[in-house]
C-alpha positions, 0 to 999 in steps of 0.5 A: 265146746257145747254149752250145756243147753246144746249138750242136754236139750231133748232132740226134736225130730224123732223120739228120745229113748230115755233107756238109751240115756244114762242117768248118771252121766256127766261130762268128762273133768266135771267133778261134785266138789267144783260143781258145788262151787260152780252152782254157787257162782252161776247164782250170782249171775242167776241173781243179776238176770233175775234184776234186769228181768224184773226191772225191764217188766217185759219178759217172765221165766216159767220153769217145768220140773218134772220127773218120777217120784225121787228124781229131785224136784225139790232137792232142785229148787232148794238147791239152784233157786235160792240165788232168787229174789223171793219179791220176783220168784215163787214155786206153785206144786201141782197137787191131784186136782181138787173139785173146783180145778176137776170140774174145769178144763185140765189146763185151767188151773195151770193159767192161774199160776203163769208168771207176770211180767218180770216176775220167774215162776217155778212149777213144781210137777206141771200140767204135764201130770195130765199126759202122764198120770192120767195117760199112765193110770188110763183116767181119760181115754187115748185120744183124749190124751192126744189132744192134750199135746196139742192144747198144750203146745198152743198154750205154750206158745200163747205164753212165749208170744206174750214174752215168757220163757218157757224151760221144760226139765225132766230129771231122768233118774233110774230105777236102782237110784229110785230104790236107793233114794227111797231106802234113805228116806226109810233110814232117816226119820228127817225124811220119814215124811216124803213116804207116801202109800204111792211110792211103791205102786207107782214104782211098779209102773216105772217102765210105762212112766218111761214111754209116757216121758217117750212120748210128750218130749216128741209131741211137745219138744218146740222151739219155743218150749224146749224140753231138756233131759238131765241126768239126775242120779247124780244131786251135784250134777243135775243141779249144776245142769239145771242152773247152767241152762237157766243162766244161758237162757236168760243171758241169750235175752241180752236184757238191760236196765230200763232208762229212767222214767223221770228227768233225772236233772230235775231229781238230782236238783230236788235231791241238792236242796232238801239235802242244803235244808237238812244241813241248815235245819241241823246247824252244819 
């Protein structure tokens, strides 16, 4: 049986046809209520890998979300990512640059936010925004564009050959999900304030979204930066997805406890003593 990061990673070679992928796949005798539960289990493990990573200080996870407006990124990390210690977890969302991030190279600000040693770091949109908003909205020319996959693939691996564990997600939702999602966010005042004036020029370049997403899982699926397609019109399934392929990455690392940096005897005798004076010193 394929495991869920052989089952979804994006395949290397040839060009992915996301129209050819069904977004609301899920595998045969996977049902939401056991998923749900299922989420919930694998935080636990999520949790205990999160520990040895930040004990160990010698690895990092970095986390790509990426995906049209409405695929989920947030529903995602509040949903998969709550398991995580914060003291060793943060999301950092890339917005449209400001002045400062504009006036510097694309990748700039996106070395600012990589996660240290030990430490998991989700982002929330990515430096793949340059490949597709600006590709998609013509900001820099086509060849300027096309260089970027190479400087991104370059800085990927400068990161996994410092220890992190680059994981790439793109949440392939459809159209009519799409619409969907944005009629219950019309509906419900609770969400009223996810609507943005984009929503629906944006929409309105869906197709050429697509065969931007095309062309950056060809140019930048690696090995040591895979890129993984989830299907995301189902909520209960793109989370457990996405938390099954964090967990078995992280436990392929085989990571343990680190040994003691201190003479554990030696701590033991001074922890004996003080404990005999505090005894003493209270009459026992």
């Amino acid at each position: 049986m394929k495991t869920y990061r052989e089952l979804l990673v994006a395949r290397s070679g040839h060009g992915t046809s996301l129209r050819e992928l069904d977004p609301g796949f899920s595998p045969i005798g996977c049902d939401k209520a056991a998923s749900v539960e299922e989420v919930e289990r694998d935080g636990l493990r999520l949790r205990r890998q999160q520990y040895l990573l930040y004990a160990g200080h010698a690895r990092s996870l970095l986390i790509c979300l990426q995906g049209l407006d409405a695929a989920g990124k947030d529903g995602t990390i509040g949903h998969v990512f709550t398991a995580l210690n914060p003291q060793g977890a943060r999301v950092h969302a890339f917005k449209v640059p400001s002045t400062l991030e504009a006036d510097h190279d694309f990748l700039w600000r996106v070395h600012q936010q990589v996660p240290a040693k030990g430490e998991i770091v989700i982002f929330n949109r990515s430096h793949y925004e340059s490949v597709l908003v600006d590709r998609v909205h013509h900001v820099v020319p086509s060849d300027v564009v096309n260089e970027r996959y190479d400087l991104i693939n370059a800085f990927e691996e400068t990161l996994a050959l410092s220890g992190t564990v680059v994981l790439k997600f793109y949440l392939h939702m459809s159209e009519a999900e799409q619409l969907r999602r944005f009629k219950r966010r019309l509906e419900d005042p609770s969400r009223q304030w996810k609507i943005s004036e984009s929503d629906y020029t944006e929409r309105a370049l869906f197709p050429q979204y697509l065969e931007a997403y095309e062309e950056l899982l060809f140019r930048t699926n690696t090995k040591h930066a895979p890129w993984f397609v989830i299907p995301a019109d189902r909520k209960w399934f793109r989370n457990l997805a996405v938390c099954k392929i964090v967990v078995e990455s992280l436990e392929q690392l085989k990571m343990k406890l680190p040994k003691a940096t201190v003479d554990i005897k030696d701590i033991e005798r001074r922890y004996h003593a003080a404990h005999r004076a505090e005894k003493r010193g209270n009459g026992a």
